[in-house]
N, C-alpha and C positions, 0 to 999 in steps of 0.2 A: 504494500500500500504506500511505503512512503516512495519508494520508488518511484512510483506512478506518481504522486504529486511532484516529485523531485521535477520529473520529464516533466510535468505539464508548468513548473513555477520556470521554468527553464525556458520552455517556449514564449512564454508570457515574458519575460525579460530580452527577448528576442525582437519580438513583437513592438515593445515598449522602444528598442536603439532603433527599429525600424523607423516607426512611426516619427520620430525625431528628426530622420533624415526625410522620408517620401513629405509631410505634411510642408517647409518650406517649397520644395520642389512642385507640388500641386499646383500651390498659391501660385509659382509664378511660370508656369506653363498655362495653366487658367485664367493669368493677367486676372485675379482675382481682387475686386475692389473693396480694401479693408477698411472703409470708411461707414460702417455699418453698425445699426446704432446711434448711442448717442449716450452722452454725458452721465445723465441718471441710468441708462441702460446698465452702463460701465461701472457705474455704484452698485445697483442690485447685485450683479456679477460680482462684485469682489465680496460684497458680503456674507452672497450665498457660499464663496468661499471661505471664508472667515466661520461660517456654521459648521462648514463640513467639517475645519480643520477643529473646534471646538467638540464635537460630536468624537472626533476620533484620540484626542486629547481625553476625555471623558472613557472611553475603552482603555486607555493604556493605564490612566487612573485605577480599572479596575485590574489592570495588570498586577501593578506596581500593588496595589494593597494583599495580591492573592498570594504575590514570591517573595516582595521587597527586593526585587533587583536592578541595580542601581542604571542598567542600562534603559531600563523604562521609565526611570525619574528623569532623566536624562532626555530621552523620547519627548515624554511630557513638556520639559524645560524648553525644547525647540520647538516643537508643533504651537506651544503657546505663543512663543515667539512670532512664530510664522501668522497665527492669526489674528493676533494684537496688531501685527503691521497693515494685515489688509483691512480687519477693521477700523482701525484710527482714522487709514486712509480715507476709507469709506465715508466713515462720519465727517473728516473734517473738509473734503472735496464738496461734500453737498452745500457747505455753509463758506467757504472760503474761498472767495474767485480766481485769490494769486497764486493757488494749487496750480493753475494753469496758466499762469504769466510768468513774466519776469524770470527770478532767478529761481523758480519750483522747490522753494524749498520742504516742501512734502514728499517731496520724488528723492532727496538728498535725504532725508531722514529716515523712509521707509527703506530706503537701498543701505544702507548703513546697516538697519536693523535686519535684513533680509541676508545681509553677508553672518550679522550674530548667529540667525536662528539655525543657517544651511552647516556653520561650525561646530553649534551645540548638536547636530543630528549625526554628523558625522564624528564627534567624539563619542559619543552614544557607542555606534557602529563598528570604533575602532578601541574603545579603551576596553581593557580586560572586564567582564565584569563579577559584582561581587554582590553580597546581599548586604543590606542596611538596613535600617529602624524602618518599616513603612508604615510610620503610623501617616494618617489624617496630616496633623500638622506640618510635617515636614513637606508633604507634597504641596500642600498651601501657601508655605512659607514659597515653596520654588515657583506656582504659578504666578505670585505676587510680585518676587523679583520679577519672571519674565517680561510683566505686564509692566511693570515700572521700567525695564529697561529702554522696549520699544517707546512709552509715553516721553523718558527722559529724553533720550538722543532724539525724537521728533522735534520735542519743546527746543531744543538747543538749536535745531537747524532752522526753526519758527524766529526765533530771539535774533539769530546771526543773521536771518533776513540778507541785506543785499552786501552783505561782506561774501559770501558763496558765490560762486561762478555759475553763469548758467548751467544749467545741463543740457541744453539744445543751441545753439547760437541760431541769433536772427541771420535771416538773409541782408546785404548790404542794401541792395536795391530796395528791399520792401520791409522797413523796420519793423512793422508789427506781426510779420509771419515768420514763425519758427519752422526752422529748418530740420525736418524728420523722416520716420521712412525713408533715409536714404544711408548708403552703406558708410557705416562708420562713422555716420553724421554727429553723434553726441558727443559731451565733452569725455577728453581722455580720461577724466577721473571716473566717471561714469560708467566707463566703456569697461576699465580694469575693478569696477566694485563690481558686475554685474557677472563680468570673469570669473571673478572669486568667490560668487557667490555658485556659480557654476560649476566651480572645482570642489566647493564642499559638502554639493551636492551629489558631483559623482564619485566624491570619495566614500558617502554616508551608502550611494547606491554599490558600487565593490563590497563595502565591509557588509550589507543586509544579505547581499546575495551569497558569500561566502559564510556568513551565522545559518542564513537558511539550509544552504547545503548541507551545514553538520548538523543542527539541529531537530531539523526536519518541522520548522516551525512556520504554517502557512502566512502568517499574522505578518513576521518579520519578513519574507519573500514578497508580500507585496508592497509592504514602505521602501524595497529595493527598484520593486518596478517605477512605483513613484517617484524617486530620487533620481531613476534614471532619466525619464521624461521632466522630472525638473529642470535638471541639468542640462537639458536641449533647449527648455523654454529658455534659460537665462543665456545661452549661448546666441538664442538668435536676439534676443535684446540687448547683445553688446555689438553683435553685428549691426542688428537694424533696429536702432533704439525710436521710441515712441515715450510721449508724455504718458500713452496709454491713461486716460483721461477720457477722449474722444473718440479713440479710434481701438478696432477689436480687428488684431491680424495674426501671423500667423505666431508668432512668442504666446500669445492668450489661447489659443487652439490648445497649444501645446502645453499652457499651466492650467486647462480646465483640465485638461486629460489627465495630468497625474494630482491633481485633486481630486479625480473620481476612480486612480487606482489607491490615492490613499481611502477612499468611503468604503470603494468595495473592502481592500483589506479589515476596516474594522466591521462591516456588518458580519464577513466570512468571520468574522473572531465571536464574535457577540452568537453566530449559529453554532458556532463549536463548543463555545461554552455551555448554548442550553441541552447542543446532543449531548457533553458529557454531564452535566447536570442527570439527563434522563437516563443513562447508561448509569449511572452511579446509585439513582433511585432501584432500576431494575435491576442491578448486582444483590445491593440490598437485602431486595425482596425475597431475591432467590437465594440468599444465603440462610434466612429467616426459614424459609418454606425447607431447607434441607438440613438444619438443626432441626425443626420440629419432625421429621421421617425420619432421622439418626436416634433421636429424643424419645419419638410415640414407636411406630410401625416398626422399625428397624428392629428395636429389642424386645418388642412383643414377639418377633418371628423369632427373634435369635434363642425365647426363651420357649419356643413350640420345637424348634428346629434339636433344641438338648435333651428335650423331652420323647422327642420321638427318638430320637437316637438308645434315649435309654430303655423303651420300651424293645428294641430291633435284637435287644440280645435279654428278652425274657420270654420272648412271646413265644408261645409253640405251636400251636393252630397256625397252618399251612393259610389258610386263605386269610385270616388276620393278620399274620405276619406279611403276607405280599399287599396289605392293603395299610401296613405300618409303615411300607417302605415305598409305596406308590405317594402317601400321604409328607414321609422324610422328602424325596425328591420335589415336593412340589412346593412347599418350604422352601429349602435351598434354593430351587428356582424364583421364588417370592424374594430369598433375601438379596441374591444376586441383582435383581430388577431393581431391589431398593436401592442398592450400594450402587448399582447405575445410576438410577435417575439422582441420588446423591452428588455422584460426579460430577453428572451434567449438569447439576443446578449451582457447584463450584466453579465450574472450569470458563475458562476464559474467553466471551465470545471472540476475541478477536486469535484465540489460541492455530497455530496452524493444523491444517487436518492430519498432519503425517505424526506428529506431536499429540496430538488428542489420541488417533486411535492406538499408538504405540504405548500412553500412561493407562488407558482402560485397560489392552492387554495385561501388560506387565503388572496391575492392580491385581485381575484374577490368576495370574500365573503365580504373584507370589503368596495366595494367600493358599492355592489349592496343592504348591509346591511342583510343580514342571518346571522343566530348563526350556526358555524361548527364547528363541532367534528371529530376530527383526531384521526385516530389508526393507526399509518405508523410503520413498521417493518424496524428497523436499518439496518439489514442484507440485505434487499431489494436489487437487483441489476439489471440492467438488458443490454443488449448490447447497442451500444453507438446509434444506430439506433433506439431504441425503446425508450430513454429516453425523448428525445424528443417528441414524439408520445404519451407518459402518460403523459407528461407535459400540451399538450395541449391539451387531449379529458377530463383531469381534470378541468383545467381553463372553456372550455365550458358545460361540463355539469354542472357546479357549476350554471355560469350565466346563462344558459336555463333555473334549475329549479328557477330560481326566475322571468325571464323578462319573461317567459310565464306558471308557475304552481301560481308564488304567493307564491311559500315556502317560510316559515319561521325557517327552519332548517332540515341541510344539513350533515350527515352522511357519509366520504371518508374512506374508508379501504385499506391500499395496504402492504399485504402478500403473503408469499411462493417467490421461487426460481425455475422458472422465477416465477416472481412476479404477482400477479391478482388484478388490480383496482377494486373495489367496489363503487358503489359512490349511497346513497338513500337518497332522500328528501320526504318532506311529503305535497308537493303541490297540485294540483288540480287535477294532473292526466290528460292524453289524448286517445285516443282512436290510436296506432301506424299504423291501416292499414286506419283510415282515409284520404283522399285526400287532398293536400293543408292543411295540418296539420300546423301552426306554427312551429312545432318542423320539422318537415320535414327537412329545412335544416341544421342543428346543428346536424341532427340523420346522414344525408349522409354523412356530414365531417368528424365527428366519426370513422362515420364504413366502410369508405371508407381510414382512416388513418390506423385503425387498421389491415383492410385485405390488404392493400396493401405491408404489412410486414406479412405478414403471418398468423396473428392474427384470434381475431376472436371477434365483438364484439355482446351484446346480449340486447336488453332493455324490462323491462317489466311493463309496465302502464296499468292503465283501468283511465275514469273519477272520480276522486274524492278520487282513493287509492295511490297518488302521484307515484314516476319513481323510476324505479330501472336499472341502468346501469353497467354491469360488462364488463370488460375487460380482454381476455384470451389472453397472450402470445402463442408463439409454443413451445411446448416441446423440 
């Protein structure tokens, strides 16, 4: 399984360098006109980014409270950042008109804060991590810096007003129009904050991608995809800078996008927590349900099963004694069922099948004493409906060939896709179309589990050349 996630968070990061490169490339084979929208448009948009980033801030919140790992306080401390800046933005462009004149100093301040938060995500990424106090306060404390960070350094570029350089220079010809959309047009300081904000986001997207890979942690593989496609947005805004105030081109394309690879990653978090929530309920339940048949049923049998036993060597009447020992077997058969369904109500859904049926075996081999030999195929798998079903015609044929051939070693094979039970002992052997055979009911359980899924099961004995039972899957 993680494998397969592994492949597919692999693709998606694929996906995400592509889209970085084709979505410029579109725009300007399509002479695509980015003048689209408008002013408040542009507000809504970053706020609604500013929510997301706040929403996925709040998931990692509940990260940080479940492990105390310092790498999700960290998380936190940057995403906060990241969304303080487009919301300030937000707020103060709707009431501030020189947001879009002059020397922009909103664009100098959020760009500043924007280089902090892409630094705090890739030290996150890159510094070793450990565990810490994750109480409440301490994450509090760290949102309140963040929030004060972005508010400080904006107020300071607000204050310093027209001591800051533009960040766009006017045209000489036409004083009042700034000169943008064009390659490398903004100022150089500009050009290298936007750089660097660029670089610490593809450093933050390397180190997600390489935690994911060992970790196998879906949450963090996709704040890599994220990072990656940040780090293209801010690449084409150093190339083709915009007040991005008025106009939606292709740098915004590309910071919706990994704004909504970071939403997905936390909604995908928030669904894995509630599946393991309900996996953890139904563990639970079913540990409950197989204490109480270990507790109740299990030692009622255990105490019918000592009891027949004791009667098997007083009894002298011929047809009471074959009905003391018809009565013993069917007992032992009851307790074996319990001690299965026991198992299965322990064992681990996500256990692999060659694993399960090899511990059920080796459960009734050592209790009944046979020497068994396993040849279980890794790959083995088989639908969730049949794993069960080889679970338990394994368990019974183990303890048939001993409680009625006398084997003393037991041969299980389970190979191929769907997978084929093998199972041979070298017992007494019986005769299958005999009447009232011992085996008789252990054979109907079998082959009455296996055809009732489709299956097909097959036994072949004689007296004295021990049992061979296979088991066919459907194709």
């Amino acid at each position: 399984m993680n494998v397969v996630r592994g492949v597919g968070m692999r693709r998606a990061a694929l996906a995400a360098v592509a889209l970085c490169l084709i979505v410029p490339i579109l725009l300007e084979v399509f002479d695509f006109d980015p003048s689209i929208g408008n002013r408040r448009f542009h507000v809504a948009m970053e706020t609604a980014d500013a929510m997301v980033l706040i929403f996925l801030a709040a998931v990692l919140l509940g990260r940080f409270r479940s492990d105390g790992s310092r790498r999700n306080l960290l998380l936190i401390c940057g995403v906060v950042i990241v969304a303080a800046k487009n919301g300030l933005f937000a707020a103060l462009a709707m009431f501030e008109e020189q947001a879009i004149q002059g020397t922009d100093p909103l664009i100098w301040g959020t760009a500043v804060s924007g280089v902090l938060g892409a630094a705090v995500l890739a030290s996150a990424g890159v510094l070793e991590d450990r565990r810490i106090d994750n109480s409440t306060g301490r994450a509090a404390i760290v949102v309140a810096l963040a929030c004060a960070s972005v508010v400080g350094m904006t107020l300071c570029a607000i204050v310093i007003g027209d001591a800051l350089p533009r960040a766009f220079p006017v045209l000489p010809e036409e004083p009042d129009v700034v000169n943008e959309l064009e390659l490398l047009s903004g100022h150089p300081i500009k050009i290298a904050i936007d750089l660097l904000t660029a670089a610490g986001y593809a450093v933050a997207a390397v180190a997600f991608a390489r935690l994911a890979d060992r970790t196998s942690d879906n949450f963090i593989g996709w704040m890599g995809i994220g990072s990656t496609i940040a780090a293209g947005a801010f690449v084409y805004y150093a190339l083709i800078p915009s007040r991005f105030t008025e106009l939606i081109y292709g740098g915004e394309f590309l910071w919706i996008s990994a704004v909504a690879a970071f939403w997905y990653g936390a909604v995908s978090e928030i669904a894995n927590l509630e599946a393991a929530l309900v996996r953890s309920a139904v563990r639970a339940e079913r540990r409950r349900v197989a204490r109480d048949l270990h507790d109740g049923v299990v030692q009622e049998l255990a105490y019918i099963s000592s009891q027949t036993g004791w009667l098997r060597g007083r009894v002298t009447d011929d047809q009471l004694q074959s009905a003391v020992e018809r009565i013993g077997d069917a007992v032992e058969r009851a307790l074996d069922e319990s001690r299965g369904a026991i198992a299965a109500l322990n064992r681990e859904t996500h256990e692999p099948l060659h694993t399960a049926v090899g511990n059920a075996a080796k459960d009734v081999a050592d209790r009944v004493g046979v020497h068994l030999e396993l040849d279980l195929d890794p790959d083995a798998d088989a639908p969730v409906e049949w794993r069960d079903a080889l679970i338990r015609i394994a368990r019974e044929a183990v303890g048939n060939a001993v409680r009625h051939g006398g084997a003393t070693h037991v041969r299980l094979v389970l190979r191929g896709s769907p997978p084929t039970l093998d199972i041979r002992d070298d017992g007494s052997g019986f005769d299958p179309a005999a009447p009232r055979s011992p085996h008789s009911f252990g054979i109907r359980s079998m082959r009455e589990r296996a055809e009732s899924l489709g299956g097909e099961l097959e036994i072949g004995s004689a007296p004295g050349e021990g049992t061979h039972v296979v088991v066919l899957l459907p194709q």
